[in-house]
PLY file of the C-alpha trace (Angstrom):
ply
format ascii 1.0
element vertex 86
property float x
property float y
property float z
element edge 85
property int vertex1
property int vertex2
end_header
95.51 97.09 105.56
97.21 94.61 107.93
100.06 96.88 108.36
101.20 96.26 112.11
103.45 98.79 112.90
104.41 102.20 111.92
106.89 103.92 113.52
108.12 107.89 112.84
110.64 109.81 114.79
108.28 112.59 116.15
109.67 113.78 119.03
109.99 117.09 118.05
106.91 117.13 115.88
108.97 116.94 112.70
111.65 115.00 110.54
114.98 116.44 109.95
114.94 115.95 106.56
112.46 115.54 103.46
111.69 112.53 101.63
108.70 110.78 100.41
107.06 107.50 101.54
103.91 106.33 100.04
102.17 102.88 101.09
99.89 100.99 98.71
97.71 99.08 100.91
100.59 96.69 103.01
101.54 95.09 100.15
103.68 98.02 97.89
106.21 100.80 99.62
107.61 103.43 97.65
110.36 105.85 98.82
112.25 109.04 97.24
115.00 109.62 97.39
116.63 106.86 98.67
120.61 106.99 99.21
121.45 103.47 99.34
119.71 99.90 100.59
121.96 98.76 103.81
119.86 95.82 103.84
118.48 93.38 101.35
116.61 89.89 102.46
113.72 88.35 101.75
111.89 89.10 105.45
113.23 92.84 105.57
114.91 95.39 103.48
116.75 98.48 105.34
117.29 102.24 103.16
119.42 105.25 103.90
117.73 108.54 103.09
117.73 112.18 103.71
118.73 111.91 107.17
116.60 109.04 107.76
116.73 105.21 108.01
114.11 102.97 106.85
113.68 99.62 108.10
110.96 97.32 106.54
110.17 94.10 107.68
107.80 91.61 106.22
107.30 88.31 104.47
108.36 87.58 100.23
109.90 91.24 99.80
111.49 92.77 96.74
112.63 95.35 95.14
110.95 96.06 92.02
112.50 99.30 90.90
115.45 101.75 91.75
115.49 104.30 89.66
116.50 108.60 89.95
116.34 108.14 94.03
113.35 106.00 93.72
112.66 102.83 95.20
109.68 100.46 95.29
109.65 97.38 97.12
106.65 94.48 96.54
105.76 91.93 99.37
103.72 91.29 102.42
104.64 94.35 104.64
104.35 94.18 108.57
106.72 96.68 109.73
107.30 99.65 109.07
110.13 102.05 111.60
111.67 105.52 110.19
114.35 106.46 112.49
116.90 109.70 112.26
120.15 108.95 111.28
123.17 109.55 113.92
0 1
1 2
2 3
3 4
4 5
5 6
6 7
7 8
8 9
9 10
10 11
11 12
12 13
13 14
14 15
15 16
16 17
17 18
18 19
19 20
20 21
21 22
22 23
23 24
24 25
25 26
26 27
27 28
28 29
29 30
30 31
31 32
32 33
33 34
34 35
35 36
36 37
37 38
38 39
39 40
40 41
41 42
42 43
43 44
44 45
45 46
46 47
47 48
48 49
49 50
50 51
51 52
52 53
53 54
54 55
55 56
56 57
57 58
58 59
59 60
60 61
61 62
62 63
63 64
64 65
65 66
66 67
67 68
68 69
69 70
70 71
71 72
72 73
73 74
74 75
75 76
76 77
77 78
78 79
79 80
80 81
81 82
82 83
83 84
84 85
């Protein structure tokens, strides 16, 4: 995996909310549920869910489904940052 960065908002040893992220190697990302995509280019994508914001940043990246809260997204993935929403 050549997945250089991963960053989760841990301060307090948990996230405020739940949600799912699962990587496939650093080349597929899925997330659920996913609110809404702030952010849509081809070298980084940014999500809204359950009290959380996803940033992804990477080369050739697409979404390849949204569907019931689900999201996918397809490319070469570098970054990864989870952050709590204000």
């Amino acid at each position: 995996m050549n997945l250089r960065f991963l960053k989760l908002p841990m301060d307090d040893g948990s996230l405020s909310a739940p949600f799912s992220l699962s990587l496939a190697g650093d080349h597929e990302m899925t997330l659920s549920p996913c609110r809404r995509v702030t952010l849509y280019e081809e070298d980084a994508i940014s999500l809204e869910t359950a009290g959380c914001r996803v940033a992804v940043r990477g080369k050739g990246l697409t979404l390849t489904s949204y569907r019931e809260g689900e999201i996918c997204i397809r490319g070469v993935i570098l970054t990864l940052s989870v952050e709590r929403s204000q």
